[in-house]
C-alpha positions in Angstrom: 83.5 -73.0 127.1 86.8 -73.7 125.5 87.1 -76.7 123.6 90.4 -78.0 123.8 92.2 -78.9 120.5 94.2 -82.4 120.2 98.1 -82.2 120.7 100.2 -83.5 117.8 101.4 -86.2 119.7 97.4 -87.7 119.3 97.1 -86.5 115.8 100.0 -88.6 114.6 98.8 -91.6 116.6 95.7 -91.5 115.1 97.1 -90.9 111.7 99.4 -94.0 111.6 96.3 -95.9 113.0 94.6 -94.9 110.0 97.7 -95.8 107.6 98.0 -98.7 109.9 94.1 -99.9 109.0 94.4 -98.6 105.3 97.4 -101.4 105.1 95.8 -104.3 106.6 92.8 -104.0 104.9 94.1 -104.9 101.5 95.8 -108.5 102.7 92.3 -109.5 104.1 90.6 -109.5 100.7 93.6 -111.3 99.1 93.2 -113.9 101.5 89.4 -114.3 101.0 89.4 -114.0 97.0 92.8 -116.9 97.3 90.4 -118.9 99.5 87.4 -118.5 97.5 89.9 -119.1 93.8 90.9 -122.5 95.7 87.7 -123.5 96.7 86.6 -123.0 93.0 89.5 -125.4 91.8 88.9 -127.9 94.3 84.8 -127.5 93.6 85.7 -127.6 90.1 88.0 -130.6 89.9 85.4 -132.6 91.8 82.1 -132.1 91.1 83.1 -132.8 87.0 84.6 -136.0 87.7 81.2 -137.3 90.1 79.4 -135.9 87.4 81.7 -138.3 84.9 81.6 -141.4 87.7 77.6 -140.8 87.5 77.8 -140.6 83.6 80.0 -143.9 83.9 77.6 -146.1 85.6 74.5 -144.7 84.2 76.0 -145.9 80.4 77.7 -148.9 82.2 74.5 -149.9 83.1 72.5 -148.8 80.0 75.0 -151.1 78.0 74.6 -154.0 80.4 70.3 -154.1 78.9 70.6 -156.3 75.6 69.4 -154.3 72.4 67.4 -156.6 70.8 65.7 -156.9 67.7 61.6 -158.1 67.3 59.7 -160.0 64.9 55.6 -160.3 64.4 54.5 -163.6 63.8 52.8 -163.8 60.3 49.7 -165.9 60.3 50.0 -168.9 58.0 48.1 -169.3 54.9 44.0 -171.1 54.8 45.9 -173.9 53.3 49.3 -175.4 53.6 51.5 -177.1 51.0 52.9 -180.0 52.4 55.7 -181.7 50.3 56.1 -185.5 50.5 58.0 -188.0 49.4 55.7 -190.8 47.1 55.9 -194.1 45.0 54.0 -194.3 42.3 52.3 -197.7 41.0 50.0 -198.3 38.8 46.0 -198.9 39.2 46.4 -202.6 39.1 49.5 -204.3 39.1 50.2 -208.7 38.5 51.9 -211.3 38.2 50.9 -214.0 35.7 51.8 -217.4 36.0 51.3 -221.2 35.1 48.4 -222.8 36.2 49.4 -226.0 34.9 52.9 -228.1 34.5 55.2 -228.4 31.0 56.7 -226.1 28.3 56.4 -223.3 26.6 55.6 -223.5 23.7 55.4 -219.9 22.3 55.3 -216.5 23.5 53.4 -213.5 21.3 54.1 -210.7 23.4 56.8 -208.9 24.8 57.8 -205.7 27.7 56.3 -202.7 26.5 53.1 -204.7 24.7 49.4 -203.1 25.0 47.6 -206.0 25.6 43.8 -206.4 25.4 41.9 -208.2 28.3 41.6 -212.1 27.0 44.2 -211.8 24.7 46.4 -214.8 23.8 49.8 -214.0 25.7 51.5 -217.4 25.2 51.1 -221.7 24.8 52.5 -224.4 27.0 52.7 -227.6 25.8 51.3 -230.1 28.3 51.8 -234.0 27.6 51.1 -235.3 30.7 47.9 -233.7 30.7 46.9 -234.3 27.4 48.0 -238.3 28.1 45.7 -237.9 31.0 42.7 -236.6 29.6 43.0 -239.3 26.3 43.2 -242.3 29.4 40.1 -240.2 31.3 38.2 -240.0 28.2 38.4 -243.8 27.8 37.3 -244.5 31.1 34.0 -242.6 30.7 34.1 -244.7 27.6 34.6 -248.0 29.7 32.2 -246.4 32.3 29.4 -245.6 30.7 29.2 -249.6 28.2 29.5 -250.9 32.0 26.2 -248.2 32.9 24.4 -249.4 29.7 24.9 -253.3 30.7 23.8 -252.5 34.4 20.8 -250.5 33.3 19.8 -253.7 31.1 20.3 -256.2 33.9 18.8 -253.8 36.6 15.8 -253.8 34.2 16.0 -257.1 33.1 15.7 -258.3 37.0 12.7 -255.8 37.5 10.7 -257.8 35.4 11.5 -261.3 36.2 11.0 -259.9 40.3 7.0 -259.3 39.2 6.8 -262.9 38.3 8.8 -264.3 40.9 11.6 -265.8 38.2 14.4 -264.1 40.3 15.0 -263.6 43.9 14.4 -260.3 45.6 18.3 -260.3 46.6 19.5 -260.7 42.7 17.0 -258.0 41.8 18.8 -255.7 44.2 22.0 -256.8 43.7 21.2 -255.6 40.0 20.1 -252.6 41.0 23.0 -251.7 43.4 25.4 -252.3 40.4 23.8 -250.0 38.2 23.6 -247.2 40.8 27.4 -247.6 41.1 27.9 -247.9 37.6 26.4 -244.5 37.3 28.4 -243.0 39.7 31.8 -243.9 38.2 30.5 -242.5 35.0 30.1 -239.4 36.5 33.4 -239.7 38.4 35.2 -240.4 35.6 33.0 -237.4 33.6 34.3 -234.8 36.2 38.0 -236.3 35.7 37.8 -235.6 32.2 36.1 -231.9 33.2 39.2 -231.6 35.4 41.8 -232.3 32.7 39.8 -230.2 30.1 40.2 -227.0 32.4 44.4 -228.1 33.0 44.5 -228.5 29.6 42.7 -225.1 28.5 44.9 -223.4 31.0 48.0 -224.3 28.3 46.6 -220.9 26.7 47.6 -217.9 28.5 45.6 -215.1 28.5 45.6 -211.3 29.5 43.5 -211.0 32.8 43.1 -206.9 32.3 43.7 -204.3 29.5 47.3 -203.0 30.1 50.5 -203.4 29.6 53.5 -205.9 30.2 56.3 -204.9 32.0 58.3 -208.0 32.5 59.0 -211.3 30.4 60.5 -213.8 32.6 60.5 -217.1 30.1 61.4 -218.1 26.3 60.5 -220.9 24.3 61.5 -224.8 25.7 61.7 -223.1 29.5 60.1 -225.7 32.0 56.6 -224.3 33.2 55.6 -225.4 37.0 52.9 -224.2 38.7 54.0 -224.6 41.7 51.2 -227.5 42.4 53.3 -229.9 43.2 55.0 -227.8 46.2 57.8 -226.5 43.6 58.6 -222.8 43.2 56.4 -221.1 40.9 56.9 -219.8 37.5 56.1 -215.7 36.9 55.5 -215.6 33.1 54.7 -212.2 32.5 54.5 -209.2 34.3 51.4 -206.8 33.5 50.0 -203.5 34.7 47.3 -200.8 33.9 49.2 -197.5 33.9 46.0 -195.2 32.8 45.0 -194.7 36.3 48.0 -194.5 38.6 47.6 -195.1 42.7 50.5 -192.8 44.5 50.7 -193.9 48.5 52.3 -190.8 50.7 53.5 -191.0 54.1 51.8 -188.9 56.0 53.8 -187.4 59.4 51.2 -187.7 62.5 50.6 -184.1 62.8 49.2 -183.5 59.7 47.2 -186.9 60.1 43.9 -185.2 61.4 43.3 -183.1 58.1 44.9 -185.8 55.6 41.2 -186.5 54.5 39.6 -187.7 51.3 39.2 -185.3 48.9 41.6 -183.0 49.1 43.8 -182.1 46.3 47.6 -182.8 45.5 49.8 -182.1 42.9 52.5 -184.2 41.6 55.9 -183.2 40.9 58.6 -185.5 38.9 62.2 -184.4 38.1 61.7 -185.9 34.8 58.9 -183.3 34.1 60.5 -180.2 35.0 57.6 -176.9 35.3 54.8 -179.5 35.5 52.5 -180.6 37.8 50.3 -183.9 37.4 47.4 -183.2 39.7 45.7 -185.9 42.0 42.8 -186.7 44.6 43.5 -188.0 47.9 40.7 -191.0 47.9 41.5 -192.9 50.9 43.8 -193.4 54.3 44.5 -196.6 56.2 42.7 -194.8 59.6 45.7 -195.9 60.9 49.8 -194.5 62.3 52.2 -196.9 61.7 53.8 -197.6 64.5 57.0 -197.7 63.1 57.5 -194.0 61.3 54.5 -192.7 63.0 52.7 -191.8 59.5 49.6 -192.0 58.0 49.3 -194.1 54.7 47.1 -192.3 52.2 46.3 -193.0 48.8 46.2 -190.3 45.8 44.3 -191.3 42.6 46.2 -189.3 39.5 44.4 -189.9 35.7 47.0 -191.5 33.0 45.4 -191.7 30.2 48.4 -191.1 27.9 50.5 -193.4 29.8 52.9 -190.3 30.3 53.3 -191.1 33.8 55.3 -194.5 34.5 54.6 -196.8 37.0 57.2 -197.1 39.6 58.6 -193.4 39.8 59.9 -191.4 42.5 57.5 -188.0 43.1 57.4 -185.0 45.2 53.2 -184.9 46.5 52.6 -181.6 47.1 49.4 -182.3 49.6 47.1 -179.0 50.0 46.2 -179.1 53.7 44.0 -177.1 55.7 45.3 -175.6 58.6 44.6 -174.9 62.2 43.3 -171.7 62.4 45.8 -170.7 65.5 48.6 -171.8 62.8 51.4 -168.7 62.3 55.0 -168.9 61.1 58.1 -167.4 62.5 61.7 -167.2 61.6 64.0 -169.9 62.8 66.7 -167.9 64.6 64.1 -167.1 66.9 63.6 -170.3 68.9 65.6 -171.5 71.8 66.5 -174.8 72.8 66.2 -175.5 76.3 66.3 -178.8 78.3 62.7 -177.6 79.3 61.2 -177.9 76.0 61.1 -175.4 73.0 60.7 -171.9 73.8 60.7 -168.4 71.9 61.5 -165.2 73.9 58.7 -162.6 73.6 58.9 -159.0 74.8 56.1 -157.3 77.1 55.4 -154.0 78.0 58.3 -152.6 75.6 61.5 -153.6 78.2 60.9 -157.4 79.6 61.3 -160.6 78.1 59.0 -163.9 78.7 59.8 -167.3 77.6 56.8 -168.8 76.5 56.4 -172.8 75.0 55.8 -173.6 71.4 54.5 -176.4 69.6 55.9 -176.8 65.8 54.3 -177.8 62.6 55.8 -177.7 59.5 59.7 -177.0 59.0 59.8 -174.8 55.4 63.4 -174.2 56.0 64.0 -170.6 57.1 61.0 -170.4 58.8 58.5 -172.8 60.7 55.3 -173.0 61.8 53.7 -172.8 65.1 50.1 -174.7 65.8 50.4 -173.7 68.9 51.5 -171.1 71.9 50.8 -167.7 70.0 48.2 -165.7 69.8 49.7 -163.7 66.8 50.2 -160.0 68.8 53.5 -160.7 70.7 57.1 -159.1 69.5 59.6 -161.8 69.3 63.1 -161.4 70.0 65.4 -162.2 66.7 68.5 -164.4 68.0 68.1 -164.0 71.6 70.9 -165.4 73.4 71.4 -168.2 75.2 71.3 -166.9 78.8 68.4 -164.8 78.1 66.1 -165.2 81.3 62.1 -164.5 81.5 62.2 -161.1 83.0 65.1 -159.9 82.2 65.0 -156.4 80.8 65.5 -155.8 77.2 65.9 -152.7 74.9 64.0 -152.3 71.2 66.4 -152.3 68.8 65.1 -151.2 65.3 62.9 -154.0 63.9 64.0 -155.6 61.0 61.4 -155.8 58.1 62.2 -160.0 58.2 63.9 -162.0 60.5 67.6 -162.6 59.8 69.4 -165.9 59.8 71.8 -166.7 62.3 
């Protein structure tokens, strides 16, 4: 069989089909690797920039959580040093004055004496008195000749009554007289007992061992005793400084453990480095109304007079304390119209504001008596619009809490 052979014609078509193919083919990839080159631009350009918008938010709203800083609260010591205000006065403290009207006579003591109980302080000289007790004197005198004639007539009549030489109504009348003859001696006795004790009162004497403070006459000054509804007249001032009584306002809260026996210290300016110590020996078991305190006494030894009756001191009062006691920094309360609060965080991210009670204020820090149980983290200066559950992040703790 003969196989016929293609013409030329159909070789050269099939040729420039082939150069026609070989040419195309090229511009097909260019157009592919341009699209693909594009895409990777476009692709490029976007996905960096969502990635960038994601970034964005994510550390916008990383940024918008607070960084915050916590605090433990420390619990407070068994006892607590409370530091009061006092007055201090001595054991026993008076006035002495007059008992009886005229003028002094002499004065033998002066501020600053150390007097003996029943020592002679000063005289008064009292005319009237003495005029008064001469004239009562006279009367017991008059009083008691009058008692000695009645007794004679009373007994006189007696007798003459047994034989019927009198009448039973002069007997009587005799004995009447000599019953009242012997009470106006003994009216006229006490008179004179009366004017003795005026007159002994002339002599003024030291009611207690201690010492005078004031001096408020001299020699000639005009003495009243106020009996006759004048103003009295203070002669001396005296006081016993070896035992000294210090009165302390106690504030309410600290009321309940303010109890006899406890211990205090004393503290005077004029004594700088030294303490005076004291015993708490009783309270008036009542709050004054008025500064909502507790009065309490506290007995401190003097027996070298060192300490001077009338001084300002600082009582520094050793008080038990509650056992849920703690203290905390001050920058970490918040005032709100709700009460005092402090922001604690829970679970490591969320905030709750929880209620406190206060006790003592030492300045940078205060205590709490009440609202913690001593494991919460408290936020250091939390700010004002802080919310309970809003989310907070730990900052690094600071080893003590910072002022604001």
């Amino acid at each position: 069989m003969k196989v016929e052979q293609p013409s030329e014609v159909e070789n050269m078509a099939v040729e420039e089909t082939r150069v026609a193919t070989a040419r195309n083919r090229p511009r097909w990839w260019i157009a592919v690797l341009a699209f693909v080159i594009v895409a990777a631009i476009v692709i490029g350009g976007i996905v960096p920039r969502r990635q960038a918008e994601a970034n964005l938010v994510k550390e916008t709203q990383e940024m918008a959580i607070p960084s915050v800083s916590v605090v433990q609260p420390r619990r407070s010591a068994p006892q607590n040093e409370v530091v009061l205000p006092a007055n201090v006065q001595a054991y026993i403290d008076s006035p002495i004055y007059a008992r009886t009207n005229g003028y002094l006579k002499k004065w033998y003591v002066d501020i600053g004496a150390h007097v003996k109980e029943g020592q002679l302080l000063a005289e008064i000289e009292t005319p009237e008195v003495d005029q008064q007790l001469r004239q009562a004197r006279a009367d017991v005198s008059t009083a008691q000749a009058n008692l000695s004639l009645a007794q004679i007539t009373n007994d006189r009549y007696a007798g003459l009554l047994k034989t019927d030489s009198v009448s039973k109504q002069d007997a009587d009348n005799a004995a009447g007289n000599y019953a009242a003859q012997k009470a106006t001696v003994q009216a006229a006795e006490a008179n004179v007992s009366r004017l003795e004790q005026l007159q002994s009162f002339e002599k003024i004497y030291a009611p207690f061992t201690g010492v005078i403070t004031a001096r408020n006459t001299d020699i000639g000054a005009l003495i009243d005793s106020g009996s006759s509804g004048g103003a009295r007249t203070e002669l001396f001032h005296i006081s016993q400084p070896d035992k000294l009584r210090v009165y302390v306002n106690v504030p309410e809260l600290y009321s309940q453990a303010a109890k006899p026996g406890l211990t205090a210290d004393l503290v005077l300016s004029e004594f700088p480095g030294r303490r005076f110590p004291g015993t708490l020996v009783r309270t008036a078991n009542a709050i004054d109304q008025a500064t909502r305190t507790l009065l309490v006494e506290i007995r401190v030894d003097n027996p070298t007079g060192t300490l001077l009756s009338g001084a300002y001191a600082e009582v520094h009062l050793k008080l038990p304390t509650p056992a849920s006691s703690y203290i905390i920094p001050v920058n970490t309360l918040l005032f709100r119209s709700e009460g005092l609060r402090i922001a604690a965080v829970r679970d490591g991210k969320h905030v709750d504001l929880m209620p406190v009670s206060l006790g003592h204020d030492f300045g940078s820090e205060v205590e709490v008596v009440a609202g913690l149980s001593g494991d919460e983290s408290i936020v250091v200066n939390p700010p004002d619009s802080i919310v309970s559950g809003e989310e907070v992040r730990l900052a690094q703790t600071p080893s003590s809490g910072s002022q604001r």
